[in-house]
N, C-alpha and C positions, 0 to 999 in steps of 0.2 A: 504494500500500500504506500500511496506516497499521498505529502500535504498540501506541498505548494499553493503554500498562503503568500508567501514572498514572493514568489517568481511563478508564473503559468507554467515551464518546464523545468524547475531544477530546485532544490532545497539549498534554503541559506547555512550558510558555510561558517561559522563562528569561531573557526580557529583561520581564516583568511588574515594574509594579510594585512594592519596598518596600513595606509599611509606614509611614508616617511616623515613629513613633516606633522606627524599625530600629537606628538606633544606639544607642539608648537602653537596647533587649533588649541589643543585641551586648555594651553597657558590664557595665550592671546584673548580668546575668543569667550573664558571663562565656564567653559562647557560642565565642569562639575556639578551647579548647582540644579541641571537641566536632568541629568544622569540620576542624580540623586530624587529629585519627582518623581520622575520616571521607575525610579527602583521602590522607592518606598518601604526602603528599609529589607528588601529583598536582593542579595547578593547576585544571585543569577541575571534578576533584570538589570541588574547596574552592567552588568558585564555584556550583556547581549546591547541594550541601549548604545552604549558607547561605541560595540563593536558595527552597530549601524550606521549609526549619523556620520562615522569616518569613513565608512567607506560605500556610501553611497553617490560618491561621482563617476562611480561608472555605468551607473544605471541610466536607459534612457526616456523617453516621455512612454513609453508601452507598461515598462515596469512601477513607474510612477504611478499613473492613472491606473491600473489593477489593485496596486497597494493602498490607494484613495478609496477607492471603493471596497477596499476588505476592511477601513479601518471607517467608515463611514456603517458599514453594519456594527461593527465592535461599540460605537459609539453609541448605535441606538440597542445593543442587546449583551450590554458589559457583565450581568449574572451569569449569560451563557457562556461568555469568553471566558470568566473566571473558573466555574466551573469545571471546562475543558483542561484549563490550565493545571488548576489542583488536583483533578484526575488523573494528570499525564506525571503531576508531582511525586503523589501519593505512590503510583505503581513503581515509581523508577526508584522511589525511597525505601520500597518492601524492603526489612531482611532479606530473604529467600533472593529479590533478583539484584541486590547488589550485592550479593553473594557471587553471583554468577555475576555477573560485571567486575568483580575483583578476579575474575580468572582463578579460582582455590581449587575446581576441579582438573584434574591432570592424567589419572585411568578412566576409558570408556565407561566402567561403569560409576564411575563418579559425574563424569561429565554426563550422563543418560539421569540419572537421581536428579543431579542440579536443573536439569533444562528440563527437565518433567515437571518438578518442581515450580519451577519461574512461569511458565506454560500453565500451570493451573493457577497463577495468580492472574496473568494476562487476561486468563478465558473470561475472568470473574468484571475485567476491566473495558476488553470489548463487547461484553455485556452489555455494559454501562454508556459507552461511544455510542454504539446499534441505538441503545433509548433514546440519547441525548438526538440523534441524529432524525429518530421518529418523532420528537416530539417537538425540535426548533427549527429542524430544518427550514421551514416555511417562512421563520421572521427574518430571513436572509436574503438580499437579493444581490448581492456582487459575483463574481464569474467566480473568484477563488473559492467562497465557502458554498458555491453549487456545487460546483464541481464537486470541492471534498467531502459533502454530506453525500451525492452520490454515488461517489467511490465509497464510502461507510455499508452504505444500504445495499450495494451492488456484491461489495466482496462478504460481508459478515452476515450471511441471512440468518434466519434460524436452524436451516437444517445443517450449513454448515457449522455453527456452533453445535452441535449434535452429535455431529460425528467427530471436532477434535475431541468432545467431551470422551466417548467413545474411546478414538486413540488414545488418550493421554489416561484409561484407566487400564488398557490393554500394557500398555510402557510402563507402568507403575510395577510390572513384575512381582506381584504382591505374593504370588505363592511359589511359583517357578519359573524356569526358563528354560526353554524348549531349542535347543541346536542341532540345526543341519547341517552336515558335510560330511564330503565325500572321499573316498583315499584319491591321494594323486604319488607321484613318483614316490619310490620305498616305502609303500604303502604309508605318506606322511598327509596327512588330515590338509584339506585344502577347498576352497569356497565354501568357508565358514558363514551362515545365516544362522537370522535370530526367526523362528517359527511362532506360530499360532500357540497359545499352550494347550494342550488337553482339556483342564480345568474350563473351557469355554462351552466344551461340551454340556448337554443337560446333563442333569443328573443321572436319572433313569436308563440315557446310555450309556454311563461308568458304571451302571450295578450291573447291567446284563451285558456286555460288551466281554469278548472274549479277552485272557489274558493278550499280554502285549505280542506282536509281533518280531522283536528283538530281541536280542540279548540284554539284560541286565546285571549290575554290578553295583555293590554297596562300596565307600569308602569307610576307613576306621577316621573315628571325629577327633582321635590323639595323633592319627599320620597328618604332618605339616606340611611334607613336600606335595603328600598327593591333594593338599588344600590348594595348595598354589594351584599348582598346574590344573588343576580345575578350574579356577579361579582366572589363568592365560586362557584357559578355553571360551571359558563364559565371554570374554574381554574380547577374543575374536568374534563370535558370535555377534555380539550387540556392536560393535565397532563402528559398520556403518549406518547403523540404525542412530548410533548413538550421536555420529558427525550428522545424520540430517535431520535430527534434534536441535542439535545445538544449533544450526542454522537456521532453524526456524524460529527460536530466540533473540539472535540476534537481529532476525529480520523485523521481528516485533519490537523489541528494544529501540534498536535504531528510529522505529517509525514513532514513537513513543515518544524518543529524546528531540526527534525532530521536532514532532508536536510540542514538546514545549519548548523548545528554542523558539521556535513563530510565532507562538503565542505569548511568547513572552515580550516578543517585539510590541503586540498590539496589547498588549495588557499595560505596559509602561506607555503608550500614548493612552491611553482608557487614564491614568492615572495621572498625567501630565492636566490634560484635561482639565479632568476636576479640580486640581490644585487651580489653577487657571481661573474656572467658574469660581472657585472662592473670592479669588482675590477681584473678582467683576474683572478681567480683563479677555478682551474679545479674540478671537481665533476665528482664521478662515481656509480654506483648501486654496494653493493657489493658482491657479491659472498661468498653465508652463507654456511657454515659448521654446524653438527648435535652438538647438546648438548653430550660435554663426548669426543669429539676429540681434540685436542690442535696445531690450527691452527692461524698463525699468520702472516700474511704478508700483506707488502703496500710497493708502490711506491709513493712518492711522498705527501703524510701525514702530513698535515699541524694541526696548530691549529684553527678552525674556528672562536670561540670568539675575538682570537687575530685579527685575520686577519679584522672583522668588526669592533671593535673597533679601530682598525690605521686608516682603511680606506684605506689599501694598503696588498700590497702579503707581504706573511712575509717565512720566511724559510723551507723548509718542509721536512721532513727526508724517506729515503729509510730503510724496516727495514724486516728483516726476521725471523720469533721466530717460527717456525713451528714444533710441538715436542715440544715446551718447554712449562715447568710451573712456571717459576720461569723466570722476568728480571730484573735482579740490575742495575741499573743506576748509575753510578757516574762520579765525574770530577769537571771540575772549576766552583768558584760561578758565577751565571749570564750567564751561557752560554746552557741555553733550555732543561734544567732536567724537570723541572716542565711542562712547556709549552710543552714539549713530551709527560707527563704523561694525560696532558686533552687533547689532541688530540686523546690520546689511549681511553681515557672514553666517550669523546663527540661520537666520531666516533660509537663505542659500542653501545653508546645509539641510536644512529640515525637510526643507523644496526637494532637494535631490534622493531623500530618503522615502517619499511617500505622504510626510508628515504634514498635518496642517502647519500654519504659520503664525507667528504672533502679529494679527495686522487686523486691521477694518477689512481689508481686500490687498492682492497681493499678485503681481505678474511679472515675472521676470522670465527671460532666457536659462536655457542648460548652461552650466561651464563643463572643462573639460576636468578643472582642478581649482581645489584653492589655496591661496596662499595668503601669509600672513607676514610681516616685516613687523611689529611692534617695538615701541623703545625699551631699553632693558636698563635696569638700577645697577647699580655702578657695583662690580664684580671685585672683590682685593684679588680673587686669584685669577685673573685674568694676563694673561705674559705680555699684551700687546693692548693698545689704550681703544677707548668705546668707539672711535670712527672703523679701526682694523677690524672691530670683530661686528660692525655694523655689516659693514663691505663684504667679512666673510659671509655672513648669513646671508647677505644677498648673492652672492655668486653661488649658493650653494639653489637657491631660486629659480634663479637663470638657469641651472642644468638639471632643473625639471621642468621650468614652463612647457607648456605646449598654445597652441595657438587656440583664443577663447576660451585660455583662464580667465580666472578672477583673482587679482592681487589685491592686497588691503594693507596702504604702508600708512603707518602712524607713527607721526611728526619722527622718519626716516632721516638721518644725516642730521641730525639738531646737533649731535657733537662736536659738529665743527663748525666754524663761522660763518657769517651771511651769505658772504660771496664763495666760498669754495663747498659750502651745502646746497645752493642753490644750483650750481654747476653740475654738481656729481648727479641731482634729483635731475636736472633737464636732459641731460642725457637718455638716462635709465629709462625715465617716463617715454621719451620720444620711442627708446628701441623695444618700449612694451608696444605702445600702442604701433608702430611700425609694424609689428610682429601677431597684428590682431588680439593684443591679450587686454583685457577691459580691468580698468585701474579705478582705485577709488583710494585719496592720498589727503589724509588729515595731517596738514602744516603749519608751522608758524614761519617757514622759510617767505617774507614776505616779496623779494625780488623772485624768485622762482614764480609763483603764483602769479605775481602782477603782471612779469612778462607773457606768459601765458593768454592773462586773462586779456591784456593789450592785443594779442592777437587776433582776438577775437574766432577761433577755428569754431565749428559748428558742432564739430565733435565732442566740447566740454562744456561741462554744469559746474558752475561755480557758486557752492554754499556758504552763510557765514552764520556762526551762531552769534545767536539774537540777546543783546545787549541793552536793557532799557537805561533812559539819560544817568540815574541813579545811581548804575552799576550792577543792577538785577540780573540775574539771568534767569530767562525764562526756561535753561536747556528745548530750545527749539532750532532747528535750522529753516534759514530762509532765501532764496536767493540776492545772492549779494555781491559786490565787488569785492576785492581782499583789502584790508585796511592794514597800514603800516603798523597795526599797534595790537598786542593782545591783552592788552588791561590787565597788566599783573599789578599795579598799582591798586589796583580793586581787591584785589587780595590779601595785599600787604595791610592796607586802612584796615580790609574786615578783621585779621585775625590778630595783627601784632598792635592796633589802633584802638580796634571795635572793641577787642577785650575779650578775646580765646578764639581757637578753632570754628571753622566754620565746618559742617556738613556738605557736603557738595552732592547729594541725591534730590530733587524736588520731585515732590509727587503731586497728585492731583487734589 
C-alpha cells in the first residue's frame, strides 16, 4: 500500500537531504519558532516540519496545489487527521513491533515468532484504517486523501482480513510443525518446506484415520545434540516461510511509518493554524506563479516568527513588486526592514512547501532556491575581520545561485565604508540581476541605493520605512526614495535620553 499525501507518485523522504545553506535559513530567517507550533511539543513533528519547509524548492506548482488541497481537507476534518496520526503512532510504538524494528530476531524461527507477532498487532490496526476509511472517507475531497481512502477500501476488505486472520493463526505453530523434504545427493535432506499441520484436520478424522503412513521416531528430551539438529531442521523448514513473513512486516511497517511521517507534515500545519487563529492573525493559500515570471504581491504580510514569538498581531505590510527584480529597502533604524525581509522569505518558503501563508492574500513566482546574506555580530574567533568573512559567505552564494533564485541581503557590506560598500553591493547586485536571480536588499548603504534609484530602471521597487515627524515608527514600509539618513539619533534620545531601552516590536 502506498500514501502519497505529499506527492501523487512517491512518498516523502525524511532523511533527504538539507539544503546547504539550512542553517543559514534556520539563523536568518528565525524558522524555530515556526517548527516549534508546528511540533507542539511533539518531537517527531518538529523534525518532519523542519525537514519540509527546507526542502521544499524543488517542488513544483503540481506538487504544491495537490499539497493545498490535502491540507485544505486536514483543515476542515483535523479529528480525522489526528486520529490517523495517533493510530499510525500507537502501532509503530507496540512493544511487540518495535521489537521487531530493533532487528532482536536473528534464527528463522525467531524471526517467524516476531513477525507473526507484529502481524497480529497490524491486523488489529488495519482494522481500524478499513473503519476510519468507511466512515470519513466522504468528508474529503482533495485527489490525495481519495485516492488513499481508496487504496484502504480497495486492498483491506473484509474477506481479506479473514484470511491473514486465518494465516497468521496457521504460522502461530501452536502445536507442531509439519516438514517436507526430500533426499537429494548422499541421501542429504534437500527442499526443505514448512506443510499444513495435521492438527487442521477434524477431529473425527484423527480418531478413525488409519495409523500414519511413515516411519516414526521419538527423541530422548536429555539428548542435546539430537535437540539441535532438530531444531536446524525445523529452521530449514520454516526458512522461507519465515523470510516472507518478515516481508510482509516490513511492508506494513514501512507503510505505517510513512503514514505518519505525512501526516505529520499536515498535522503541524492543523497546529500552526490554530496557534494563528489564536492570536487573530489571518492566513491564506497562495496563488503561485511559474518559475521565470517576476510576480510579487501581498496584502497584509506579516512576519510569522515575530508574531508567535510576542504572542500577539504584530504589523503587516501591503506591498506590490510585480515586474520587478530588484527591492531596496531603506529608512530609519528599528523601524521593520528586517522583519519585512523574513516575512518575504518565511512566506517563500511556506509557498514552496504547500503551506498557506501569513498574508491577507499572497502571489508570488516559484524560485529555484533561496538565499540568505544576513549581518553577523562581531565573532572574537574569527582569523580575518567582518568585511572577509562577509565576502566569504557570499562567494560561497555565488556557487550555488542558479538563475530565479531568490537572495535576501540585509544591510550586506555595512562593515566597511560608504564608498567601498557601496561599490562591492553594485557590482554583486548588477551580476545577480544580470544572471536573472530576483534580489530583495535591506541597506543603509545610502550612495549604493540613491544611484540606483537615480537611474531610475523599471526593474526596481524602492521601499522606505515609514518615519512619523516625531521619530515614531510605525514599522510599515512605503514606497519611497532613499534618504541620506537612518535616524539613529532617534535612538540615541529614546534610550540613552528618554530614560532606558526601548522595545522595538509594535503591535496592533
Amino acid at each position: 500500500m502506498k500514501v502519497y499525501l505529499m506527492y501523487k507518485d512517491r512518498d516523502f523522504d525524511l532523511e533527504q537531504n538539507a539544503p546547504w545553506n539550512g542553517p543559514e535559513l534556520i539563523q536568518d530567517l528565525q524558522l524555530a519558532p515556526i517548527s516549534s507550533a508546528m511540533a507542539n511539543d511533539d518531537e517527531f513533528l518538529h523534525r518532519v516540519a523542519q525537514s519540509a519547509l527546507l526542502s521544499g524548492f524543488g517542488n513544483g506548482p503540481d506538487v504544491i496545489f495537490y499539497r493545498q488541497a490535502v491540507l485544505r481537507d486536514c483543515l476542515k476534518n483535523p479529528f480525522v487527521v489526528k486520529r490517523l496520526y495517533e493510530l499510525a503512532v500507537s502501532v509503530i510504538g507496540d512493544r511487540k513491533v518495535s521489537h521487531w524494528a530493533a532487528g532482536l530476531a536473528n534464527s528463522p524461527w525467531s524471526i517467524l515468532f516476531r513477525a507473526v507477532e507484529s502481524l497480529q498487532v497490524f491486523l488489529g490496526t488495519l482494522k481500524t484504517l478499513k473503519s476510519v476509511a468507511d466512515q470519513d472517507a466522504g468528508k474529503f475531497e482533495s485527489e490525495g486523501f481519495k485516492e488513499f481512502f481508496a487504496r484502504i477500501k480497495g486492498e483491506i476488505s473484509s474477506e481479506y482480513l479473514e484470511e491473514i486472520e486465518g494465516h497468521l493463526w496457521e504460522l502461530s505453530l501452536r502445536d507442531e510443525v509439519l516438514i517436507g523434504a526430500q533426499l537429494g545427493k548422499g541421501n542429504r535432506g534437500s527442499n526443505y518446506v514448512l506443510l499444513k499441520s495435521n492438527n487442521q484436520k477434524k477431529w473425527i478424522q484423527r480418531v478413525f484415520s488409519r495409523g500414519p503412513r511413515a516411519y516414526t521416531f521419538r527423541i530422548n528430551d536429555q539428548d542435546e545434540t539430537a535437540i539441535r539438529k532438530l531444531g536446524e531442521l525445523r529452521n530449514r523448514g520454516i526458512n522461507s516461510v519465515a523470510n516472507a513473513t518478515a516481508q510482509s512486516v516490513d511492508h506494513v511497517l514501512n507503510f505505517l511509518v510513512t503514514l505518519q511521517t505525512e501526516l505529520a507534515f499536515y498535522l503541524g500545519c492543523v497546529n500552526l493554524h490554530e496557534r494563528l487563529a489564536e492570536l487573530g492573525e489571518p492566513t491564506c493559500f497562495p496563488v503561485v506563479a511559474a518559475v521565470g515570471e517576476r510576480i510579487f504581491s501581498s496584502e497584509g504580510l506579516y512576519d510569522i516568527s515575530l508574531a508567535l514569538s510576542m504572542g500577539q498581531q504584530v504589523v503587516a505590510n501591503d506591498i506590490n513588486a510585480d515586474s520587478k527584480s530588484l527591492i531596496i529597502v531603506t529608512g530609519a533604524n528599528k523601524g521593520g526592514k528586517t522583519t519585512f525581509l523574513r516575512s518575504v522569505g518565511l512566506s517563500q518558503m511556506m509557498m514552496h512547501c504547500g503551506m498557506f501563508v501569513p498574508a491577507r492574500s499572497f502571489c508570488a513566482n516559484l524560485c529555484t532556491g533561496l538565499f540568505t546574506h544576513f549581518k553577523r555580530k562581531e565573532d572574537v574567533s574569527m582569523e580575518s575581520g567582518k568585511l572577509d568573512d562577509e565576502l566569504s559567505r557570499m562567494s560561497q552564494i555565488a556557487d550555488h545561485l542558479s538563475a530565479h533564485s531568490l537572495v535576501l541581503l540585509n544591510e550586506t557590506f555595512a562593515a566597511t565604508n560608504e564608498i567601498e560598500g557601496s561599490e562591492i553591493a553594485r557590482q554583486i547586485v548588477a551580476a545577480m540581476i544580470e544572471r536573472q536571480v530576483k534580489v530583495i536588499f535591506v541597506s543603509h548603504l545610502y550612495q549604493f541605493a540613491h544611484e540606483l534609484y537615480e537611474a531610475r530602471t523599471n526593474e526596481a521597487l524602492f521601499l522606505r520605512a515609514e518615519r512619523k515627524t516625531d521619530g515614531t515608527r510605525t514599522y510599515r514600509l512605503t514606497n519611497g526614495e532613499p534618504l541620506d539618513t537612518s535616524y539613529g539619533v532617534d535612538l540615541y534620545n529614546r534610550i540613552f535620553v528618554g530614560g532606558g531601552p526601548e522595545i522595538y516590536a509594535k503591535v496592533q
